[in-house]
C-alpha positions in Angstrom: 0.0 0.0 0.0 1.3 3.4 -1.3 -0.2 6.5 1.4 -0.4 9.9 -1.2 1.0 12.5 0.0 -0.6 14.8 -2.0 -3.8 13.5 -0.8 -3.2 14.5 2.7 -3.1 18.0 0.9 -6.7 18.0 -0.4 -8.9 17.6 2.4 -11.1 19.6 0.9 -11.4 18.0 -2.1 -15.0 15.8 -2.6 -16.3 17.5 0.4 -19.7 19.2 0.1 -18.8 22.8 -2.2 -20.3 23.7 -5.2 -19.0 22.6 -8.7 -20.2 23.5 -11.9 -21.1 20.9 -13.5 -24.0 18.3 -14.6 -26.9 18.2 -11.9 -27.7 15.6 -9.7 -31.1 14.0 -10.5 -32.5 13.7 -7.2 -33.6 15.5 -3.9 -31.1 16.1 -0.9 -31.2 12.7 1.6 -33.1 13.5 4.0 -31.3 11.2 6.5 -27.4 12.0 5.4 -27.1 16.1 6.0 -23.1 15.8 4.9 -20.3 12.8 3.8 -16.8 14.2 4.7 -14.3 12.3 2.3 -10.8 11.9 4.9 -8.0 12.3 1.9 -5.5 12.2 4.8 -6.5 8.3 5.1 -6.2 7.7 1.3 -4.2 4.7 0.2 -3.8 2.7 -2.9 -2.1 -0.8 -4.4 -2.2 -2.8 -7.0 -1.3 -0.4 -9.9 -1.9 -1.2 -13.4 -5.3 -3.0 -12.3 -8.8 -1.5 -12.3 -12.1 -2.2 -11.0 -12.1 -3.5 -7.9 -15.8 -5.0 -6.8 -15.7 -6.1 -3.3 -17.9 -8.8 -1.5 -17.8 -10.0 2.2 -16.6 -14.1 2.6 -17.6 -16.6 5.7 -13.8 -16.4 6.5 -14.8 -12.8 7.4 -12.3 -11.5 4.8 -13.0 -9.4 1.8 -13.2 -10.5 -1.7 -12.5 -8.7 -5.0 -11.7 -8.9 -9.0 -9.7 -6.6 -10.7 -9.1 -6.7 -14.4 -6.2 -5.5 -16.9 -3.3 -6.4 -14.3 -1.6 -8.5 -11.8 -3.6 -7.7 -8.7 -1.7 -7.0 -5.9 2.2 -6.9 -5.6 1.8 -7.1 -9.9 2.1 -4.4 -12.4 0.4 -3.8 -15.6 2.6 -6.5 -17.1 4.0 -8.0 -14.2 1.4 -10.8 -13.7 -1.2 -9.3 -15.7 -4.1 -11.4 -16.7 -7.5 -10.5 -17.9 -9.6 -11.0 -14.6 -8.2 -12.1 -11.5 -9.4 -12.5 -8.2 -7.9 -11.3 -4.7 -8.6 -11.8 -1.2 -8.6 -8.8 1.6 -7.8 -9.6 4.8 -7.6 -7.0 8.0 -9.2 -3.7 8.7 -9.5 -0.6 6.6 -6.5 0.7 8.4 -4.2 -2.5 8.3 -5.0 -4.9 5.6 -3.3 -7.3 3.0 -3.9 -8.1 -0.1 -3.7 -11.3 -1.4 -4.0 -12.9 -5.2 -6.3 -16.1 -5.1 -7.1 -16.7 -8.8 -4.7 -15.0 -11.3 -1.7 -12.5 -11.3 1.5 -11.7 -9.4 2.5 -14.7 -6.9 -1.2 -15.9 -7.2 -2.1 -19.1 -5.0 -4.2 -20.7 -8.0 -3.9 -20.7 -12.0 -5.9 -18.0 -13.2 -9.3 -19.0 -15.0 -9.7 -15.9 -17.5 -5.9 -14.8 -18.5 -6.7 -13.5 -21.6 -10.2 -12.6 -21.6 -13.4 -11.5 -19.1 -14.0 -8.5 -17.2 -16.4 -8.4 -14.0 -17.4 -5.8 -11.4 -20.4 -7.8 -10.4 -18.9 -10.0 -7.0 -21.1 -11.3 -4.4 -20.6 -14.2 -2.1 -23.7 -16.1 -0.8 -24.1 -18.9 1.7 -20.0 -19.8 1.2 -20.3 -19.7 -3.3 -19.1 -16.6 -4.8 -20.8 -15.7 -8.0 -19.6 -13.2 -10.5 -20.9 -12.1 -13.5 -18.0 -12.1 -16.4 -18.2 -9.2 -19.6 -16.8 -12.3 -22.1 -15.2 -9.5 -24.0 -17.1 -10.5 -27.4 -18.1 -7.4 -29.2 -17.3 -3.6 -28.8 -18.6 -2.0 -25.3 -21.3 -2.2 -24.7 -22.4 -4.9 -27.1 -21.2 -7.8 -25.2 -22.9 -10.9 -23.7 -22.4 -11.8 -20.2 -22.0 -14.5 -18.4 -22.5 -16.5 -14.8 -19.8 -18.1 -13.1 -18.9 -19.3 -9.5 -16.8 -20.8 -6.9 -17.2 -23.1 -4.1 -13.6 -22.5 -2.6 -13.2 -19.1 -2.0 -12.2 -18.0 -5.3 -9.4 -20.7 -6.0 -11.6 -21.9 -9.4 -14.4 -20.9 -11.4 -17.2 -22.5 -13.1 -18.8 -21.1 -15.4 -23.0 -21.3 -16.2 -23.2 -22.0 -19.7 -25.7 -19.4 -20.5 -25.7 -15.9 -21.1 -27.5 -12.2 -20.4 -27.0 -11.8 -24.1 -26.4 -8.0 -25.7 -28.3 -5.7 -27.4 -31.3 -3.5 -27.5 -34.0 -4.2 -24.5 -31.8 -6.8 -23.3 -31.0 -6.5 -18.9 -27.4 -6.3 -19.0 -26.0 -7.2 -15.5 -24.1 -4.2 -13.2 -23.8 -5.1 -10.2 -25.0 -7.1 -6.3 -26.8 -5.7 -4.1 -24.0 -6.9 -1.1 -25.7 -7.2 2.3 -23.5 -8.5 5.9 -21.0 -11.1 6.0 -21.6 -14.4 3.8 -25.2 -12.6 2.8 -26.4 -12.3 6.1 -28.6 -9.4 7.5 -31.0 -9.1 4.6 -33.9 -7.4 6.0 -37.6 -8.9 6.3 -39.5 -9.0 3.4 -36.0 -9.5 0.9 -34.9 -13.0 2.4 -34.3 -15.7 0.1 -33.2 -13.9 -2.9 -30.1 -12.4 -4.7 -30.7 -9.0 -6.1 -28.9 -8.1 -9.0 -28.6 -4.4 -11.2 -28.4 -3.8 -14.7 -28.8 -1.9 -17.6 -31.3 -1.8 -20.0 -30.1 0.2 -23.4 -32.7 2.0 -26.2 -32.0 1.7 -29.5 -30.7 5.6 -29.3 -27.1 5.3 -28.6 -27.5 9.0 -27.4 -29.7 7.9 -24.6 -28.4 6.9 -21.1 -29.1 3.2 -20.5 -31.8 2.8 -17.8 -31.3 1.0 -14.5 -33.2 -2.0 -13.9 -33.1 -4.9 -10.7 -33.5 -8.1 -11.3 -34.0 -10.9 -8.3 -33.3 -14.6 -8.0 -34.0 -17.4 -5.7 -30.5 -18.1 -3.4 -30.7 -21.8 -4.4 -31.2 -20.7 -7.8 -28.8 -17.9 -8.9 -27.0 -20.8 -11.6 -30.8 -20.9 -13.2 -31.4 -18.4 -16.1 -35.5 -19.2 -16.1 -35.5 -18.5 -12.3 -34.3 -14.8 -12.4 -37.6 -12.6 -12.5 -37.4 -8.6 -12.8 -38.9 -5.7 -11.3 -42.0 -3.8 -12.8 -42.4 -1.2 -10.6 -44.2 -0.8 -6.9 -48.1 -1.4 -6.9 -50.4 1.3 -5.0 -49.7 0.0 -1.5 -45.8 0.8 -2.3 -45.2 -3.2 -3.0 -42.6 -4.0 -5.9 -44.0 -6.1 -8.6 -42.0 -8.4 -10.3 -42.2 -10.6 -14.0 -40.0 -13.0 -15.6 -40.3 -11.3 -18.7 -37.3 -9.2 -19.6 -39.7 -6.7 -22.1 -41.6 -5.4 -18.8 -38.7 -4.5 -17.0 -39.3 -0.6 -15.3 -36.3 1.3 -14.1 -35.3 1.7 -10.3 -33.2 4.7 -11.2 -32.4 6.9 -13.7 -29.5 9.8 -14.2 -29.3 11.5 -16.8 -25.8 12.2 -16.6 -24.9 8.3 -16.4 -25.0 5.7 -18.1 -26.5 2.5 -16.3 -26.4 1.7 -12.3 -23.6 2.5 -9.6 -22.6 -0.5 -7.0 -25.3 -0.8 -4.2 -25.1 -2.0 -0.4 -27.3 -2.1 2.7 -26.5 -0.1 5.2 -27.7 -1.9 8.4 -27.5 0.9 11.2 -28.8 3.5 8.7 -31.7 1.3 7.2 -30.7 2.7 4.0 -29.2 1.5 0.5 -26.2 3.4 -0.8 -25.1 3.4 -4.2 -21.5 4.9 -5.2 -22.0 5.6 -9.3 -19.9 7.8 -11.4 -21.9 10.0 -13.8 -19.2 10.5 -16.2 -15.4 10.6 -15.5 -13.2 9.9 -12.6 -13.9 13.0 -10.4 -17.5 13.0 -11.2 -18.5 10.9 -8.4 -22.4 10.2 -7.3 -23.7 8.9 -3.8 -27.2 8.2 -3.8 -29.8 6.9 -0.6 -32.7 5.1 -0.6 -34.8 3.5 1.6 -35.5 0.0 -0.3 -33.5 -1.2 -3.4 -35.6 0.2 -5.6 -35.8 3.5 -4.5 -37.1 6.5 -4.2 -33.2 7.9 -4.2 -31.8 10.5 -2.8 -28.4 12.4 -3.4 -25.4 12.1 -0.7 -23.2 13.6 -2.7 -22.9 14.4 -6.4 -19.3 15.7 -7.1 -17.2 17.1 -9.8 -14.1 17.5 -8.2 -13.5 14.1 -6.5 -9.7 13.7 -4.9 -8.6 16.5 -7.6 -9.7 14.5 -10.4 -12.2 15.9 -13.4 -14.3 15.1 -15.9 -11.9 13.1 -18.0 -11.4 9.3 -18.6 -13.3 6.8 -16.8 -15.1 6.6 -13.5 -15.6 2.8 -13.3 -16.7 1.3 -9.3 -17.4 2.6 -6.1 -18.5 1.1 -3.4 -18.6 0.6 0.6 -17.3 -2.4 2.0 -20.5 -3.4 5.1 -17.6 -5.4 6.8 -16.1 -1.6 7.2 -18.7 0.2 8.3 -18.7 1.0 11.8 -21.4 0.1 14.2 -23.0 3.5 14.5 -23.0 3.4 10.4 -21.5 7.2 10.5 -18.1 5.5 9.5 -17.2 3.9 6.0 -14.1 3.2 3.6 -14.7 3.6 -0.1 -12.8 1.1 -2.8 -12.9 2.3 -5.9 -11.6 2.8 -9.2 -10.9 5.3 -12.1 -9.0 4.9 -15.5 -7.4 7.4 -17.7 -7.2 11.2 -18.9 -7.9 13.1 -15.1 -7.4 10.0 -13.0 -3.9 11.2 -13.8 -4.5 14.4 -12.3 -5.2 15.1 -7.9 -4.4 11.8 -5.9 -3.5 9.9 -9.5 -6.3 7.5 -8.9 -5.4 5.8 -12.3 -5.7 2.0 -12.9 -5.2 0.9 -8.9 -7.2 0.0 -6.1 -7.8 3.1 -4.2 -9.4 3.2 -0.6 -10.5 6.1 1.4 -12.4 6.7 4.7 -15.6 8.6 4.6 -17.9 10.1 7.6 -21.5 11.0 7.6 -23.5 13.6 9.4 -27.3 12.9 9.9 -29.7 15.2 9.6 -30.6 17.0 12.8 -34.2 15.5 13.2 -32.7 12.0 12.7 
């Protein structure tokens, strides 16, 4: 791990000023008055590898994937594979990286060394599942596909079938990550995986809508199991279909182009999405009280960690196993590529990691 030093010199930088810049789509929370982003704890490794989706294992580590690289300890050449996956252990404060599947040093053969992407991690009842970009076609026309592991990352299997590409099709995002081995789903969402996507028009100049998707836990490897949401009925229920063509939107930026990474909250009782709405410093933070919404803006940034408008904002998320128990303390993982990623903290092609504090509003 590599602590910026010019980091410690923009502790201003994120917080909650005023940048010009696109608009954020959505009301103020009406739960989180303010997020203070600590620069002064930023940290980052692995350089040379991107995305960085995180997940929460029964070993009580952390889990990620990171593509274009060779994880930690590698380089961009040095170990680089396709997709590879790591393994976090420790606190935000003290922690070591390990590979599992893939690059530097790893401790198993890689399974995708020359082709697959993912930022779609989750690990359920002791299986990991991740959803692979098989790297088929020019983003964003490419088919996805399932795959998992039953030993903590050391192989993959792969489904067989695909979320296939094009127009109308769900095209899979991200989880939704709850507590440690997908524990602490609250009543009324037991007994299913929840799953984000996008759905694309046929106007290339429109943003992709987000979509959710669920699936029974004992049948996430089932394509004909996963149903999708419709909308919420007049009592404020969500209604769900199998078919794809009836699929309504959970959010929608106009800015962005699909759905950020999502996690529960516990303490809070809310969901938090970290999205990027365009390049690395333009950083989103929505609320909401149920997966589906109605969302609320944390924070919508232009300026994140000195960084602009730019290249590529890619994930962002917050790890539950980090939060603290009073949920007023988080880290954020994520992970930026190219043109301003360069610029402010260099947040470029790494795993990046910074601790975050929230003030409530004062009726709360």
């Amino acid at each position: 791990m590599k602590r910026t030093l010019l980091a410690m010199l923009l502790l201003s930088v994120g917080g909650t000023g005023a940048w010009s810049g696109p608009v954020a789509p959505y009301p103020p929370s009406d739960l989180i008055r303010n997020m203070a982003w600590h620069w002064e704890t930023y940290t980052n490794a692995a350089i040379g590898s991107d995305l960085w989706p995180v997940t929460w294992g029964p070993d009580d580590n952390l889990y990620t994937a990171w593509g274009d690289g060779g994880g930690f300890g590698g380089g961009d050449q040095d170990g680089r594979v396709a997709l590879g996956f790591g393994r976090i252990e420790g606190g935000p404060e003290h922690w070591r990286g390990v590979n599992v599947n893939g690059g530097k040093n790893s401790e198993h053969p890689a399974t995708f060394p020359k082709k697959g992407k993912t930022a779609i991690l989750l690990c359920v009842h002791g299986v990991f599942y991740a959803i692979v970009n098989l790297q088929d076609g020019k983003w964003p026309e490419v088919n996805h596909e399932l795959a998992w592991s039953t030993n903590l990352g050391a192989t993959w299997t792969m489904a067989g079938w695909r979320f296939p590409k094009g127009t109308g099709h769900f095209q899979p995002a991200s989880f939704l990550n709850f507590g440690k081995d997908y524990t602490g789903v609250p009543t009324g969402l037991e007994g299913y995986v929840y799953l984000y996507g996008a759905k694309r028009s046929s106007d290339p100049k429109q943003p992709a809508q987000a979509c959710l998707a669920r699936v029974p836990v004992d049948r996430v490897r089932e394509r004909a199991a996963y149903e999708f949401f419709q909308g919420v009925d007049s009592a404020g229920e969500p209604r769900w279909t199998e078919d794809e063509g009836r699929t309504g939107s959970v959010c929608f930026d106009p800015n962005d182009d699909g759905p950020g990474t999502v996690v529960y909250a516990p303490t809070l009782k809310r969901y938090l999405m970290g999205s990027f709405h365009g390049g690395p410093g333009q950083l989103s933070v929505f609320d909401a009280p149920n997966p589906w919404g109605p969302w609320t803006t944390v924070g919508y940034y232009e300026h994140f960690g000195g960084m602009g408008a730019s290249g590529e904002g890619l994930v962002c998320t917050f790890p539950p196993k980090w939060m603290s128990a009073d949920g007023l303390t988080l880290w954020c993982v994520f992970s930026c590529y190219g043109g301003s990623a360069k610029q402010g903290i260099h947040g470029h092609d790494r795993f990046n990691l910074i601790k975050a504090t929230l003030e409530l509003s004062p009726r709360q």
